[in-house]
BABAFI-555661 format. One record per residue (C-alpha): residue in three letters; y negated, x negated, z; residue number from 0. Coordinates in nm, 4 decimals. Last residue first. Layout:
# BABAFI-555661
<site residu="Ala" Y="Y" X="X" Z="Z" num="NUM"/>
...
# end
This chain:
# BABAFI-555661
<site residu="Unk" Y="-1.0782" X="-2.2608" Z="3.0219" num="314"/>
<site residu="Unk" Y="-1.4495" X="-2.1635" Z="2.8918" num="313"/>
<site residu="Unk" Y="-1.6970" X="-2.1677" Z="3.2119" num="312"/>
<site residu="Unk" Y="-1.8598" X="-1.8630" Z="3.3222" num="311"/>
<site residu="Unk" Y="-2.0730" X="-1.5799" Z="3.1885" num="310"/>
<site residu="Unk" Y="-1.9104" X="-1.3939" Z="2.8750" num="309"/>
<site residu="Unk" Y="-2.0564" X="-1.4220" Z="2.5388" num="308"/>
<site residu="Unk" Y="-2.2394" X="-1.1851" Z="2.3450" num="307"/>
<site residu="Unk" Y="-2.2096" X="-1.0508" Z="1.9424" num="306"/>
<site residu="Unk" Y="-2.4455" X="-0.8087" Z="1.7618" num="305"/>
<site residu="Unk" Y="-2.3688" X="-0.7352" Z="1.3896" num="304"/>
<site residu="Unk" Y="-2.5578" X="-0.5110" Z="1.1716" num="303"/>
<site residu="Unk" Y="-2.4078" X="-0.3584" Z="0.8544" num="302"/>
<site residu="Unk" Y="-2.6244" X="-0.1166" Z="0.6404" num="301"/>
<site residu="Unk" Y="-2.5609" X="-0.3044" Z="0.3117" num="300"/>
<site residu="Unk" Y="-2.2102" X="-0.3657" Z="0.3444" num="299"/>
<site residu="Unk" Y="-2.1516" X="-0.0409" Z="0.1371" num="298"/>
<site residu="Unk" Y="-2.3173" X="-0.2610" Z="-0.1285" num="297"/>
<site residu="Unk" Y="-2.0167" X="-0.4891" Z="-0.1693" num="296"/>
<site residu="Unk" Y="-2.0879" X="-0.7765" Z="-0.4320" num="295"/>
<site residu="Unk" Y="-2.4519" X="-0.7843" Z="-0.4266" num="294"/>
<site residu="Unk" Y="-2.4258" X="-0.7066" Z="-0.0355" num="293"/>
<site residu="Unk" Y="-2.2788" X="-1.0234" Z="0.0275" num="292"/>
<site residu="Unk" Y="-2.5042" X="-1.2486" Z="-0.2105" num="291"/>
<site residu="Unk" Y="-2.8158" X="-1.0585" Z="-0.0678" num="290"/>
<site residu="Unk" Y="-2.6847" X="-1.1615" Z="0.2619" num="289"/>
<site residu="Unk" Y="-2.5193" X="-0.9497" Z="0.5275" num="288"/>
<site residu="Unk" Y="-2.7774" X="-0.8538" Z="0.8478" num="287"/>
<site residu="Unk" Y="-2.7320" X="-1.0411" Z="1.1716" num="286"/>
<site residu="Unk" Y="-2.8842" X="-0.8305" Z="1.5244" num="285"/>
<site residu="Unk" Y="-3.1788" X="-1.0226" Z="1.6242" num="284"/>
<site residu="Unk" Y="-3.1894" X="-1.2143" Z="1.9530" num="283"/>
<site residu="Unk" Y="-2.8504" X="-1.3509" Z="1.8540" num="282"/>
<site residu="Unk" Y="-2.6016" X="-1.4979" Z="2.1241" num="281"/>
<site residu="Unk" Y="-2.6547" X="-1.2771" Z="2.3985" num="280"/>
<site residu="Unk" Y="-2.5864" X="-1.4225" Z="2.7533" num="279"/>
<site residu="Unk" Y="-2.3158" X="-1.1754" Z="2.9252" num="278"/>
<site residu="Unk" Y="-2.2599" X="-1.1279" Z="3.3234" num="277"/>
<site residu="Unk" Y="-2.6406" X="-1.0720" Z="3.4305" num="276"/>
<site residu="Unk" Y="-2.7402" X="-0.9132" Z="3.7204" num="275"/>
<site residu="Unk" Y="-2.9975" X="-0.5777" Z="3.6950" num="274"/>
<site residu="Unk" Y="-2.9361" X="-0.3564" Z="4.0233" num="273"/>
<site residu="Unk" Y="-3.0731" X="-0.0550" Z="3.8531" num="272"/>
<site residu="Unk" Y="-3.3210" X="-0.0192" Z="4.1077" num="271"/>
<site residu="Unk" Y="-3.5823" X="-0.2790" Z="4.0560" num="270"/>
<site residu="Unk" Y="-3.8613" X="-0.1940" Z="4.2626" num="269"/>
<site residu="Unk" Y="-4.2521" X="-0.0401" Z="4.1731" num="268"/>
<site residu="Unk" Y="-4.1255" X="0.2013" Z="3.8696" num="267"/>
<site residu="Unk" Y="-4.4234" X="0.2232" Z="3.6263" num="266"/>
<site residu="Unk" Y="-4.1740" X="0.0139" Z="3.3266" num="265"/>
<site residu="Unk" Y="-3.8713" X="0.2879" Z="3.3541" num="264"/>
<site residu="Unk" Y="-3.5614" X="0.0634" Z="3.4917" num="263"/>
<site residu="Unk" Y="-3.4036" X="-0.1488" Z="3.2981" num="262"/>
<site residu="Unk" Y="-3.4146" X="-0.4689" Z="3.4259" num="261"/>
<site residu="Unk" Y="-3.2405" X="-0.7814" Z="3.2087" num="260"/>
<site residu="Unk" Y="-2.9359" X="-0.8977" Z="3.3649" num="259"/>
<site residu="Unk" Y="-2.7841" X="-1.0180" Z="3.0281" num="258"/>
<site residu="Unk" Y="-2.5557" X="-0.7118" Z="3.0846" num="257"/>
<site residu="Unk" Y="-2.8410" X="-0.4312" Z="3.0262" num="256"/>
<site residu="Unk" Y="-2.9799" X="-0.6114" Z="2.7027" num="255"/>
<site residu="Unk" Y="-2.6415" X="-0.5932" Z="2.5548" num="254"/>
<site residu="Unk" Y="-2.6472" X="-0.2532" Z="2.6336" num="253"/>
<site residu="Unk" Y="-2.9530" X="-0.1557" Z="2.4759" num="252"/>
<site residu="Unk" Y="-2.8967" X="-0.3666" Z="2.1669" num="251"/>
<site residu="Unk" Y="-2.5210" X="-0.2084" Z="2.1035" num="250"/>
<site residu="Unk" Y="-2.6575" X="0.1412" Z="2.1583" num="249"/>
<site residu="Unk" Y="-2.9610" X="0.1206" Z="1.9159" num="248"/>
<site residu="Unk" Y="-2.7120" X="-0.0488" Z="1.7168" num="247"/>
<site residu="Unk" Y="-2.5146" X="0.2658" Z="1.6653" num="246"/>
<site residu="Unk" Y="-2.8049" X="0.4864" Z="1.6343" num="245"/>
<site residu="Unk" Y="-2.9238" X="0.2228" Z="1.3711" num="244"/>
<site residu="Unk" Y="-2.6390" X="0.2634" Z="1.1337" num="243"/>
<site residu="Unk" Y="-2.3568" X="0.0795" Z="1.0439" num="242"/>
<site residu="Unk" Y="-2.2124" X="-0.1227" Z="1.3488" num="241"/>
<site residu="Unk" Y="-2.1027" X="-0.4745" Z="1.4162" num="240"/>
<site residu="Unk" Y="-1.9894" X="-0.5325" Z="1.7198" num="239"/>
<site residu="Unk" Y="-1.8766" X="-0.8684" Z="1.8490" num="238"/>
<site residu="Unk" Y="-1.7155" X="-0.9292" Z="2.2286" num="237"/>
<site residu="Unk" Y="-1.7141" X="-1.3282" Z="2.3244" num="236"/>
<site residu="Unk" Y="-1.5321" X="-1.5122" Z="2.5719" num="235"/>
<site residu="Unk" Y="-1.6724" X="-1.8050" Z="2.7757" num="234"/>
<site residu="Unk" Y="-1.5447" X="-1.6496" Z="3.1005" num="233"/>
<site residu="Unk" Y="-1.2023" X="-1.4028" Z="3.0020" num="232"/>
<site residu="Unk" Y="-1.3195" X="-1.1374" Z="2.8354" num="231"/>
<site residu="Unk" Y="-1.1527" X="-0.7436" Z="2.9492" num="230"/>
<site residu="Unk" Y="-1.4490" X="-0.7022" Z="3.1657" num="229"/>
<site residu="Unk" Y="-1.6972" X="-0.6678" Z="2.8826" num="228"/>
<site residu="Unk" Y="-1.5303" X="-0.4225" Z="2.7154" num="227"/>
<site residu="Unk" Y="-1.5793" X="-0.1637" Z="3.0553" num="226"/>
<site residu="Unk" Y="-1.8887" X="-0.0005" Z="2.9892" num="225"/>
<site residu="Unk" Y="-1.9523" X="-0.1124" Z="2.6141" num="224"/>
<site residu="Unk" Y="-1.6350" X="0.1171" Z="2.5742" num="223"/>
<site residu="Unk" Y="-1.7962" X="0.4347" Z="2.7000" num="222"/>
<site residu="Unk" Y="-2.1484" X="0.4087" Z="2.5050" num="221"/>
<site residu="Unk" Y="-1.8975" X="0.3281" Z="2.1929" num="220"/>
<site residu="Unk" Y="-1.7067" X="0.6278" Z="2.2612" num="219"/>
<site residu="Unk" Y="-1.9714" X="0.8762" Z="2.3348" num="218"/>
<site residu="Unk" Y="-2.1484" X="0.7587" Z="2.0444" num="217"/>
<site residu="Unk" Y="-1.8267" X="0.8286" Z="1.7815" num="216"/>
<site residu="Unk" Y="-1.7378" X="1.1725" Z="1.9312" num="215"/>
<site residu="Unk" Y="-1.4998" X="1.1491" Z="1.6328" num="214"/>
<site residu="Unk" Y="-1.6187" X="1.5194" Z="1.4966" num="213"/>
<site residu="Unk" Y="-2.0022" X="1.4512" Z="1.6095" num="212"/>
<site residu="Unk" Y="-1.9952" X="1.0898" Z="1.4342" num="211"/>
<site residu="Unk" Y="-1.8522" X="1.2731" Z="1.1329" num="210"/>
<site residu="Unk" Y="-2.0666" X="1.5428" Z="1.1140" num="209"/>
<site residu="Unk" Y="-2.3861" X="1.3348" Z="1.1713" num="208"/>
<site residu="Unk" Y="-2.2659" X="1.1150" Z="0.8693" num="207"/>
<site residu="Unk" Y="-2.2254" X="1.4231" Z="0.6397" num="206"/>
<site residu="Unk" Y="-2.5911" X="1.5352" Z="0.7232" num="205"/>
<site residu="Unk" Y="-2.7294" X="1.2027" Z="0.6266" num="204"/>
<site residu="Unk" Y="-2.5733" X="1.1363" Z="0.2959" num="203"/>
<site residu="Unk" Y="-2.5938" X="1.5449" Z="0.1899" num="202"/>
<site residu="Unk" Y="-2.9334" X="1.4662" Z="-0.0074" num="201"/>
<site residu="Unk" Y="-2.7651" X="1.1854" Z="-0.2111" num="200"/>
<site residu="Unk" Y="-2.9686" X="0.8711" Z="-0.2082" num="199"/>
<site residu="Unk" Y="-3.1824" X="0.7510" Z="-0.4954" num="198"/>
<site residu="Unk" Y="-3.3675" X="1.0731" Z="-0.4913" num="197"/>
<site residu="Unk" Y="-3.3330" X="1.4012" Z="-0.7081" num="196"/>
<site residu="Unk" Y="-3.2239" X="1.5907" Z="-0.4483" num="195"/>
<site residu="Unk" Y="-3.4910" X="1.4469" Z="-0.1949" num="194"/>
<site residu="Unk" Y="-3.7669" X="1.5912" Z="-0.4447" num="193"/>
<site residu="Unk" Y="-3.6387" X="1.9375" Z="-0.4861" num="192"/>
<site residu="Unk" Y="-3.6783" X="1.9718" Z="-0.1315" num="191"/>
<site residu="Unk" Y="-3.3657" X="2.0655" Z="0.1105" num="190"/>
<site residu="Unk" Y="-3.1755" X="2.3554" Z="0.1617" num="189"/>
<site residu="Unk" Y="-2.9708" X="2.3405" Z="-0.2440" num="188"/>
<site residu="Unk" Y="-2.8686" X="2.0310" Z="-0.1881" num="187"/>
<site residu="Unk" Y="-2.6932" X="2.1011" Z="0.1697" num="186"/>
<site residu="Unk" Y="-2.5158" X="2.3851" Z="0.0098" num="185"/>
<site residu="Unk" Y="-2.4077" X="2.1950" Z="-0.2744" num="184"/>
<site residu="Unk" Y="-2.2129" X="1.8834" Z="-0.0489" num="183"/>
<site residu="Unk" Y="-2.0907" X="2.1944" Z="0.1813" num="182"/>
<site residu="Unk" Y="-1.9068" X="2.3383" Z="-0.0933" num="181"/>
<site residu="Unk" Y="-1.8063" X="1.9655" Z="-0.2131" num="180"/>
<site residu="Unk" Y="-1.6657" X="1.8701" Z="0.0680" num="179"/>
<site residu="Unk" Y="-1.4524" X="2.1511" Z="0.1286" num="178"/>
<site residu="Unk" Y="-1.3878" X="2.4521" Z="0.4029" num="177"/>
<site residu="Unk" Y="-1.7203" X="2.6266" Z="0.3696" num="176"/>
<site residu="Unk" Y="-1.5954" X="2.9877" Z="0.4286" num="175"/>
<site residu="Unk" Y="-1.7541" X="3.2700" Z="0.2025" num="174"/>
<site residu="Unk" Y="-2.0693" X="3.4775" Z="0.2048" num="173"/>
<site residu="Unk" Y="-2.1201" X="3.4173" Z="0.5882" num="172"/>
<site residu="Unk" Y="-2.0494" X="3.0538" Z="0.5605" num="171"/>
<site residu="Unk" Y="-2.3765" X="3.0783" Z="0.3219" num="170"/>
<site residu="Unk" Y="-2.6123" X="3.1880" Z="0.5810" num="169"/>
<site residu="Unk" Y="-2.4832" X="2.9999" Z="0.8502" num="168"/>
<site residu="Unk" Y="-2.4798" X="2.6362" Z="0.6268" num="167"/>
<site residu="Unk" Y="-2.8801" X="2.7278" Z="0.4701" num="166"/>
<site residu="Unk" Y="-2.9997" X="2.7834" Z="0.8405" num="165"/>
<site residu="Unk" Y="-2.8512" X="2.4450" Z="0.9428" num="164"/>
<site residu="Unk" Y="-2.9944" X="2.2685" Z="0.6364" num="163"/>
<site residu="Unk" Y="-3.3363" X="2.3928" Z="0.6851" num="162"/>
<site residu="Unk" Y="-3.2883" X="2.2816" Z="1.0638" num="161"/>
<site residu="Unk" Y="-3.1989" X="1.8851" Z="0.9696" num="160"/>
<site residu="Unk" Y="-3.4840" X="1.8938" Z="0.6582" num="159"/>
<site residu="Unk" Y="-3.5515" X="1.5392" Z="0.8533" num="158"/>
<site residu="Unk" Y="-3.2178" X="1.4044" Z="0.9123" num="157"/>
<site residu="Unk" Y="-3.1979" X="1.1882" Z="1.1646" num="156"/>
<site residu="Unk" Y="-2.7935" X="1.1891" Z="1.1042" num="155"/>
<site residu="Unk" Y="-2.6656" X="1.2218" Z="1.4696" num="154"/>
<site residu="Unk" Y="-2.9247" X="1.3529" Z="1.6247" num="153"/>
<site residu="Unk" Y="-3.1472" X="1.5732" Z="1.3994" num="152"/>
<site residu="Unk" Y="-2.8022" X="1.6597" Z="1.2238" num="151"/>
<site residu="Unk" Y="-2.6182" X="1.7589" Z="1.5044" num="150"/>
<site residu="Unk" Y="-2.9082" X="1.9197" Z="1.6329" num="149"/>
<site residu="Unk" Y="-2.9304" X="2.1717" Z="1.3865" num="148"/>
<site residu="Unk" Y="-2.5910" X="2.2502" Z="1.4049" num="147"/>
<site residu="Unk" Y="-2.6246" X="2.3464" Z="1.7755" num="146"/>
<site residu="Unk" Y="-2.9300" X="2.5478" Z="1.6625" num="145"/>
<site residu="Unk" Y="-2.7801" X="2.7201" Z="1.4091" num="144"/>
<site residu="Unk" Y="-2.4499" X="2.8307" Z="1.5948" num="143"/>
<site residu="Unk" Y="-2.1177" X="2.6397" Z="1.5697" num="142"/>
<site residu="Unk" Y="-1.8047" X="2.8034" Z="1.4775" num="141"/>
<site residu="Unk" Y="-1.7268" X="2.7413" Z="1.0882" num="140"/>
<site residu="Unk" Y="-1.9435" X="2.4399" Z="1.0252" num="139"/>
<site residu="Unk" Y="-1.7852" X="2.2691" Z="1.3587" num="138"/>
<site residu="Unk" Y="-1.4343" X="2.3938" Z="1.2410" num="137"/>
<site residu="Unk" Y="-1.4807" X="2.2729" Z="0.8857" num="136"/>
<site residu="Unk" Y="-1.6146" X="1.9069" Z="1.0541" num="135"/>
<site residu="Unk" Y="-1.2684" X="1.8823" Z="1.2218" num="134"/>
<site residu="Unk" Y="-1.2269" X="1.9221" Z="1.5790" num="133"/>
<site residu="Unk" Y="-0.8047" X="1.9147" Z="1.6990" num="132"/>
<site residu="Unk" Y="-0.7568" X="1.5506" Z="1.7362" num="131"/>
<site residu="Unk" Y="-0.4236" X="1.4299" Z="1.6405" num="130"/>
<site residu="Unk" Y="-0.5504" X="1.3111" Z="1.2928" num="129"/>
<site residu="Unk" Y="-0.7560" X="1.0051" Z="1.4272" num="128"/>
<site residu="Unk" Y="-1.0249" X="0.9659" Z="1.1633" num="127"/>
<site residu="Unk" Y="-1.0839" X="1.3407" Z="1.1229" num="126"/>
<site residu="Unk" Y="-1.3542" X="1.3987" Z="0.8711" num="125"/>
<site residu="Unk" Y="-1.1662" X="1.7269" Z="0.7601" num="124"/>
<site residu="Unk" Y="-1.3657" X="1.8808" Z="0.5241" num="123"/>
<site residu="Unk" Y="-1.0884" X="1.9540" Z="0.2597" num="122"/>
<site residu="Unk" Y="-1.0987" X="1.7858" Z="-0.0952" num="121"/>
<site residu="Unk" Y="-1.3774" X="1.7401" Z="-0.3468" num="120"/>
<site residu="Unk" Y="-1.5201" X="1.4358" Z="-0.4762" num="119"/>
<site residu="Unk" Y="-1.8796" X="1.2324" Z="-0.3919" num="118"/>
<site residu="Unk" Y="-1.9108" X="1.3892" Z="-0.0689" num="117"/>
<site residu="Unk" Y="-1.6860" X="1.1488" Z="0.1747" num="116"/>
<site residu="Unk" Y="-1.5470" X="1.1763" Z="0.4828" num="115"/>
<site residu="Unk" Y="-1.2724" X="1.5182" Z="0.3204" num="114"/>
<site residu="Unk" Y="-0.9616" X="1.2635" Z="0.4686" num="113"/>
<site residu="Unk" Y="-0.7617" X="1.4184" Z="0.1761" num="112"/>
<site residu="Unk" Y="-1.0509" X="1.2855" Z="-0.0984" num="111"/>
<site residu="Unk" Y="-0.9033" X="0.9671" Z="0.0202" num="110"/>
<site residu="Unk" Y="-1.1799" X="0.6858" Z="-0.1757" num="109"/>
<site residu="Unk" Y="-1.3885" X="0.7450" Z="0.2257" num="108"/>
<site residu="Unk" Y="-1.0989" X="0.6495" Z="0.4256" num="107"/>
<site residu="Unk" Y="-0.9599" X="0.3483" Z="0.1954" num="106"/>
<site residu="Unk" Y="-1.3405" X="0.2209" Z="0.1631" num="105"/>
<site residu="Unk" Y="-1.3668" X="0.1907" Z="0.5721" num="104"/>
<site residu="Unk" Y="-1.5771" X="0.3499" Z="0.8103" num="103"/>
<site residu="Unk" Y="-1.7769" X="0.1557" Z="1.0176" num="102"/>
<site residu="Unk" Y="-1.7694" X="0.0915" Z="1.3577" num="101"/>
<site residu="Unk" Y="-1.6003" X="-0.2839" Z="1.3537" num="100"/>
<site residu="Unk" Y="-1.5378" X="-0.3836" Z="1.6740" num="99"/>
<site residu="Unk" Y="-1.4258" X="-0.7091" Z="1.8053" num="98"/>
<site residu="Unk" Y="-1.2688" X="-0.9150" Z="2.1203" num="97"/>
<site residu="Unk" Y="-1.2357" X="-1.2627" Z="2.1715" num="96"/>
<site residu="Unk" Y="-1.0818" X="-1.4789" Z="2.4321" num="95"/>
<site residu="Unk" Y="-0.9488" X="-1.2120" Z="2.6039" num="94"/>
<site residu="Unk" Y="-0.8464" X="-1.1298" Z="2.9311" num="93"/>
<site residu="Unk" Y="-0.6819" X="-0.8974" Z="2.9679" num="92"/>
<site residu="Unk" Y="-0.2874" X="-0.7996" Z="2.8008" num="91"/>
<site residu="Unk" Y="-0.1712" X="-0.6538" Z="3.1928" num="90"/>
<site residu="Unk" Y="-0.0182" X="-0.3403" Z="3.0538" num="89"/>
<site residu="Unk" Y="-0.2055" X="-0.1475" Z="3.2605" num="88"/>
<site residu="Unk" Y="-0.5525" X="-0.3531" Z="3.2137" num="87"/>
<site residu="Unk" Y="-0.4525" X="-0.2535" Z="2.7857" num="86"/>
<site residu="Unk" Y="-0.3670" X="0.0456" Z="2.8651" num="85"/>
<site residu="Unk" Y="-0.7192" X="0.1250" Z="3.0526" num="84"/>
<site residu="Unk" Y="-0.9098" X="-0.0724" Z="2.8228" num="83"/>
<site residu="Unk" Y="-0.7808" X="0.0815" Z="2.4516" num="82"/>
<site residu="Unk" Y="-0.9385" X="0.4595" Z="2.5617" num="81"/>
<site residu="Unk" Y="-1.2728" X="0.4250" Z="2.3689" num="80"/>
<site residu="Unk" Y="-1.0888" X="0.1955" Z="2.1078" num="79"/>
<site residu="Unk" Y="-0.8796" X="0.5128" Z="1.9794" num="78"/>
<site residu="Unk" Y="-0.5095" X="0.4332" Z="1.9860" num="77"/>
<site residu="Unk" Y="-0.2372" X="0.3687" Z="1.7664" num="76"/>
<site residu="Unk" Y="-0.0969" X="-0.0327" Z="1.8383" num="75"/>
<site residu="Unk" Y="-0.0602" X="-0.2956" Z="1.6473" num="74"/>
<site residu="Unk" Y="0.1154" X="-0.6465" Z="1.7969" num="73"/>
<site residu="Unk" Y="0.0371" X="-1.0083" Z="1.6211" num="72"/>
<site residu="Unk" Y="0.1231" X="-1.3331" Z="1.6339" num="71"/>
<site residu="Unk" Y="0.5127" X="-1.2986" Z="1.5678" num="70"/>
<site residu="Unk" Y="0.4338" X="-1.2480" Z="1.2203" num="69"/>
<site residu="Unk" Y="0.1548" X="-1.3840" Z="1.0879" num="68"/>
<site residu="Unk" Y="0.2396" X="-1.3449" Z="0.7312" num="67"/>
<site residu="Unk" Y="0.2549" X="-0.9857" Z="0.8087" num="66"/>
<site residu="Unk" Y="-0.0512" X="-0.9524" Z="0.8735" num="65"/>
<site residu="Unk" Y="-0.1534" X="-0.7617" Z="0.5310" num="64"/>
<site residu="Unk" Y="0.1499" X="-0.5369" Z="0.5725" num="63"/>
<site residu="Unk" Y="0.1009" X="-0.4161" Z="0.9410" num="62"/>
<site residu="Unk" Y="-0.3292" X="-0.3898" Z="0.8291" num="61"/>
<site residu="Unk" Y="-0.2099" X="-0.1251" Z="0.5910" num="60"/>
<site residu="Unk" Y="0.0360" X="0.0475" Z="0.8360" num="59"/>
<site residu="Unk" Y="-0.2474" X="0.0480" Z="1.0961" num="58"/>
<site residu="Unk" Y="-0.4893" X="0.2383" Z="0.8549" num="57"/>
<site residu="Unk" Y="-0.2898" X="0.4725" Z="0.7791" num="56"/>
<site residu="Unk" Y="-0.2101" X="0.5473" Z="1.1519" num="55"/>
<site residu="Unk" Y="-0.5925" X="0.6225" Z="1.2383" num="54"/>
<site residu="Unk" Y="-0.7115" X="0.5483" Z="1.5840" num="53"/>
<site residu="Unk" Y="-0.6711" X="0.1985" Z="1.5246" num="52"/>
<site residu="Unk" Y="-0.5408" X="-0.0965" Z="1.7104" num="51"/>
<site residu="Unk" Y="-0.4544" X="-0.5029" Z="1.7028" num="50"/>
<site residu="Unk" Y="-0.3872" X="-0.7173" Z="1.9692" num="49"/>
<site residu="Unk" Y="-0.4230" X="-1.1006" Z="1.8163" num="48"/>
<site residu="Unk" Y="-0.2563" X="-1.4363" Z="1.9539" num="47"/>
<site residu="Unk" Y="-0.3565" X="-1.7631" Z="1.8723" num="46"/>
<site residu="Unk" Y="-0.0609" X="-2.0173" Z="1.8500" num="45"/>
<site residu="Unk" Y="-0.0982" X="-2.1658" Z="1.5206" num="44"/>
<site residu="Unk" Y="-0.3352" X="-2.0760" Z="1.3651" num="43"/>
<site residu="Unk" Y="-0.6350" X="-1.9741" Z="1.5035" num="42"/>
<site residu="Unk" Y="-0.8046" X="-2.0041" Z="1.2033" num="41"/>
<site residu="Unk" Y="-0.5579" X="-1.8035" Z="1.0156" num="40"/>
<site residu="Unk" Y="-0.5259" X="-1.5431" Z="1.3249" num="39"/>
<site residu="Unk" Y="-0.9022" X="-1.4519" Z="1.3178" num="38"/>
<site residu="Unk" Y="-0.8389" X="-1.4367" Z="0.9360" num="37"/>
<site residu="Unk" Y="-0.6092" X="-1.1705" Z="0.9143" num="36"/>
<site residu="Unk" Y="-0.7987" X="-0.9414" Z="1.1878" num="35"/>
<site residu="Unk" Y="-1.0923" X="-0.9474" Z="0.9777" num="34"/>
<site residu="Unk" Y="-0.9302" X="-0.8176" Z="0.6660" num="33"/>
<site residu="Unk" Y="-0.6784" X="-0.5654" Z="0.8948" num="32"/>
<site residu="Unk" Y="-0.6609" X="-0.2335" Z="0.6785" num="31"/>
<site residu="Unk" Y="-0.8646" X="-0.0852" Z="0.9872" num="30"/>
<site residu="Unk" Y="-0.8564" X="-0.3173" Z="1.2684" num="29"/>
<site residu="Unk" Y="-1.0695" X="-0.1467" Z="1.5247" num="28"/>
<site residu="Unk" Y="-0.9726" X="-0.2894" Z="1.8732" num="27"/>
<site residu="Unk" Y="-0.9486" X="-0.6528" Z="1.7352" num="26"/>
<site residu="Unk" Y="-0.8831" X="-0.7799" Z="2.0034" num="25"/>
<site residu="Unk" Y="-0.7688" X="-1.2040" Z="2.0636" num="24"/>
<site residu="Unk" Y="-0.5907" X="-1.3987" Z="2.2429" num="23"/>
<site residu="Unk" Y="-0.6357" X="-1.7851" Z="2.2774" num="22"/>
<site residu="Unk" Y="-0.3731" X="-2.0269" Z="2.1790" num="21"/>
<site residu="Unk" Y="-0.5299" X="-2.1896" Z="1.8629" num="20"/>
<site residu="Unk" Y="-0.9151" X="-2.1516" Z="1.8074" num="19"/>
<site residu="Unk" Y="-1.1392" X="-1.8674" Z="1.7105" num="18"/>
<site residu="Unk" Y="-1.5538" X="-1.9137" Z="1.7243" num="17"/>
<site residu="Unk" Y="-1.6017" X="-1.4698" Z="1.7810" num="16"/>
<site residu="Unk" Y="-1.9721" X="-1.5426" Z="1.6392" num="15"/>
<site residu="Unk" Y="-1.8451" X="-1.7357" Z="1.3946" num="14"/>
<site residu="Unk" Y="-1.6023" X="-1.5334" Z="1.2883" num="13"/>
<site residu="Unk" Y="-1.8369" X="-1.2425" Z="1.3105" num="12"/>
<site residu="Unk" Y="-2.0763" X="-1.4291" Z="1.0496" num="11"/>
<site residu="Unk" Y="-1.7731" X="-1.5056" Z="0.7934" num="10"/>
<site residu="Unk" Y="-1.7195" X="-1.2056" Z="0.7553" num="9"/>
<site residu="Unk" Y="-2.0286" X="-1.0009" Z="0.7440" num="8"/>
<site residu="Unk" Y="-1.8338" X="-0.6967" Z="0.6356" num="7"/>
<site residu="Unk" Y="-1.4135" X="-0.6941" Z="0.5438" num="6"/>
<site residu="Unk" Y="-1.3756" X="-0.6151" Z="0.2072" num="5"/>
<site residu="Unk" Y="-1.1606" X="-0.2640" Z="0.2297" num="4"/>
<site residu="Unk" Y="-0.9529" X="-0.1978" Z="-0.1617" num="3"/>
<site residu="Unk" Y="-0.5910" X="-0.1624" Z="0.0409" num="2"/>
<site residu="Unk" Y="-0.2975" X="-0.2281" Z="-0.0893" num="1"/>
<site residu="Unk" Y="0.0000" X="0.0000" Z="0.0000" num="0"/>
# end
């Protein structure tokens, strides 16, 4: 099953993650498994890598492109958001390294069957872990105006965000909006005639707050920068590298937070948030892919990747 994912800012998060031989590694997002393969070439040849994913697809995909590092590697179906507490229960911490990658890959979005993507027809599913029960065609189907309206606002910043909302309950009424290209013309037809005639399609914005609201995507990465950082041994490092600036927003804030920098609202008198720092940030300024990069994959484009390193000395 070959997979057409080119893993983003490659070279940049190996870096960042510096892999040698013998030390363990996460990749808690592998996908098809590009940036898992070459964290265990180059730390060949006793560096160990956990692998996971919420969707199974994806693991079988990154099973066949690591198999030349057999023995190296374990894969494992789970969400990243819940990875920490079997991973302390299972005794696997600490790492050396760990990553995620929050984007969605080219395999999910060229499945028309997965319904993430707008630019052919299939069901709107948007599912990335198929045992979860919320799809986007039960959030379209059940959810009120103003819920869906703020979906959007949030989620996708989009500005015709209540337009759209209106246009979704009055058209669900006339028939169900169960595909992605239903929904794709709907959301076309609510906002100005000069954003559906713009570089970038009209529904971009309102399909990405869909899926981030079916995957609970920001609860999940607010949840896992709570506890990531205690699975790294001292000296290791935890990468992220995220897609869109709600994402980073996240990433940025919390890095900030474990560097021991005060967050408290700027007229309080005392520090109360009990500010002490257990990471040191390697990058003030989140790395962007180059011009080269993005010439030959533009869905790299949006990419942004953060990485910090663990307080205390490297064993």
């Amino acid at each position: 099953m070959p997979s057409g994912h080119v893993p983003v800012l490659l070279e940049e998060t190996l870096s960042a993650l510096s892999c040698r031989s013998g030390k363990l590694y996460l990749d808690a997002t592998v996908g098809a498994g590009g940036h898992a393969f070459e964290i265990l070439r180059r730390s060949s040849p006793h560096g160990r890598l956990i692998g996971a994913d919420q969707d199974p697809a994806a693991l079988e995909r990154a099973r066949q492109r690591l198999s030349p590092y057999s023995g190296r590697f374990e894969l494992i179906h789970e969400n990243f958001r819940r990875l920490p507490t079997l991973l302390s229960a299972r005794g696997e911490s600490p790492f050396d390294g760990i990553l995620l990658d929050l984007g969605v890959s080219s395999d999910q979005l060229a499945d028309p069957g997965r319904g993430f993507s707008f630019s052919q027809g299939g069901p709107l599913d948007m599912r990335m872990d198929v045992r979860s029960e919320t799809t986007a065609a039960s959030l379209v189907k059940l959810l009120d105006a103003g819920a869906l309206r703020r979906i959007f606002r949030e989620h996708g910043e989009d500005p015709d965000a209540a337009a759209i909302a209106r246009a979704i309950v009055r058209e669900r009424e006339r028939a169900p909006i169960d595909t992605t290209d239903r929904l794709a013309a709907i959301i076309a037809s609510a906002v100005p005639p000069a954003r559906r005639h713009a570089r970038i399609h009209p529904a971009t914005r309102a399909f990405q707050a869909l899926r981030i609201a079916v995957n609970e995507e920001l609860d999940a990465l607010s949840e896992a920068l709570e506890v990531y950082p205690d699975l790294l041994a001292p000296g290791g490092r935890l990468a992220i590298i995220s897609f869109h600036s709600l994402e980073d927003r996240i990433v940025k804030r919390r890095f900030r937070a474990l560097e021991g920098r005060c967050t408290c609202p700027p007229k309080l008198p005392v520090c109360r948030c009990g500010a002490s720092a257990q990471m040191r940030v390697l990058s003030r300024r989140a790395v962007r892919p180059s011009a080269a990069e993005v010439a030959a994959n533009p869905r790299a484009r949006s990419a942004r990747l953060r990485a910090a390193e663990r307080l205390g000395e490297a064993a």
